[in-house]
Phi, psi and omega in degrees: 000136181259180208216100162265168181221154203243090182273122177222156170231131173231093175274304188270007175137310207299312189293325211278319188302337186273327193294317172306310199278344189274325180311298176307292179322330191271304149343309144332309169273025196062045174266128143259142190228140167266131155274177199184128186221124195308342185297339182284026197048186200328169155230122181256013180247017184308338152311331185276356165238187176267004206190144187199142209223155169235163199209151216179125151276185169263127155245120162061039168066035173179162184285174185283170188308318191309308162335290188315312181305324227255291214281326170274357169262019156317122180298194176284133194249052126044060178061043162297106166322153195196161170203181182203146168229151166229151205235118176222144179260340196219229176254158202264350174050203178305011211306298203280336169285345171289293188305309168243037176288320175268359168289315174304314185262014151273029168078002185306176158231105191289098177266003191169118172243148183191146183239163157222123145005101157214160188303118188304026176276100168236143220262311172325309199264324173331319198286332200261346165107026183219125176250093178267147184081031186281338179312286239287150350322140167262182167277005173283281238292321179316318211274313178320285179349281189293330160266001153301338154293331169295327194295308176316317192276358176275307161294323153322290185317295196284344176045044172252019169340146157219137186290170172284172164282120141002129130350105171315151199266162208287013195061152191317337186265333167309320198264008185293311177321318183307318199265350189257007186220046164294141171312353203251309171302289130021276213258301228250340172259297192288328180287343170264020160260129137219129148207151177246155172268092170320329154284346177259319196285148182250045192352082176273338191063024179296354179282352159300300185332289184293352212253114180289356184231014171035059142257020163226143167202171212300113159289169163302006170250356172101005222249102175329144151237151171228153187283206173249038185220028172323149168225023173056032192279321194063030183288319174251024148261350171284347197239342182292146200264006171234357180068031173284340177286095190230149157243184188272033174255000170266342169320149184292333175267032140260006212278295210309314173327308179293310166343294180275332154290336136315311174295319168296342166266347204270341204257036175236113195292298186305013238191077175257186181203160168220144179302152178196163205222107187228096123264143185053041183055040168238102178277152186224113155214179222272000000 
């Protein structure tokens, strides 16, 4: 039987439920597949398998750094099959040409590409009353999900794959947002504005809890902090239960930016929302 393994990053759920659904499909086809979630760090056995697949949202119209971090301290995988999926609320942006552009210069051989659905929670569009994507993954895209893994193990065998064209790129005001929240920007500019309000905050630490890269911790008043090892996700000002937490997507020079990526999802027919309400780290809707 041959043996795959499935690398994925999910915080809020979506990716990991497709990953599940890729597993089964692959299953089906006499595959055994281990899932793996990158968050548990580095991987030293990849030699033990034959296929190997990464599964990535999109934040900020690319994959997250961990992602990126993740396919390059992969060794060389010397024509390993491989395949990649992404999870988008909106448009997937540069999202899936990155993973596989670094999967080809760790040497993979790319058998499957695929995007999905999955519920849009950024803080940005919350704030402003819009959940885009929220059903998603549905119970079509699950069923895609499980015969995109059959399609993969079809393609192991027959090797008659043709790659897709690369994803179109996400336009000019997207990739400036790409560009102005580069990692470097990220860890060493934005990260040090993270702030909780020493009057709102109840040092509850669920924003420890949640911080996928155990970049935040306590001061000696009980206070968050943040490191240098952001992933701009904002999962813990989105999640906070006093609304003590603010960042630089709440600035006012980030306003226009949230603005037009709302109006551009809202007026797009493929792409759907609901009205919503988001306080004290609870969406609600209206």
């Amino acid at each position: 039987m041959k043996k795959a393994l499935i690398a994925y990053f999910s915080q809020g759920g979506t990716t990991r439920s497709v990953s599940e659904q890729i597993l089964k499909g692959l299953n089906g086809e006499q595959f055994q597949v281990d899932l793996y979630d990158i968050t548990e760090g580095p991987l030293f056995d990849i030699n033990s398998y034959d296929l190997i697949g990464i599964g990535s949202p999109a934040y900020i119209f690319r994959p997250p750094f961990c992602v990126v971090e993740f396919i390059k301290s992969l060794p060389n995988l010397d024509g390993l099959p491989a395949f990649a999926f992404v999870m988008h609320g909106t448009i997937p942006g540069k999202t899936g040409n990155v993973i596989r552009n670094l999967l080809t210069i760790k040497g993979a051989k790319e058998i499957g590409y695929a995007k999905f659905k999955g519920a849009d929670f950024w803080v940005g569009y919350l704030q402003r009353g819009y959940l885009f994507s929220p059903d998603n993954p549905n119970s079509n895209e699950l069923e895609m999900a499980n015969n995109f893994g059959r399609e993969i193990a079809a393609n192991f065998s027959d090797n008659n794959y043709i790659k897709p064209d690369m994803d179109s790129g996400p336009g000019i005001v997207y990739t400036i947002e790409n560009l102005i929240t580069k990692k470097f920007l990220t860890n060493y500019v934005y990260s040090y504005f993270f702030k909780a309000d020493a009057q709102e905050c109840n040092s509850c630490k669920i924003c420890i809890e949640i911080c996928p890269n155990n970049n935040i911790h306590l001061d000696k008043n009980g206070i968050p902090r943040w490191g240098r090892n952001c992933l701009f996700c904002l999962y813990c000002e989105m999640k906070c239960p006093k609304d003590a937490i603010k960042s630089p997507v709440d600035w006012l020079i980030m306003a226009p930016f949230m603005s037009y990526n709302i109006y551009q999802a809202d007026k797009d027919p493929s792409i759907d929302q609901v009205k919503v309400v988001h306080s004290k780290g609870k969406t609600k809707r209206v």
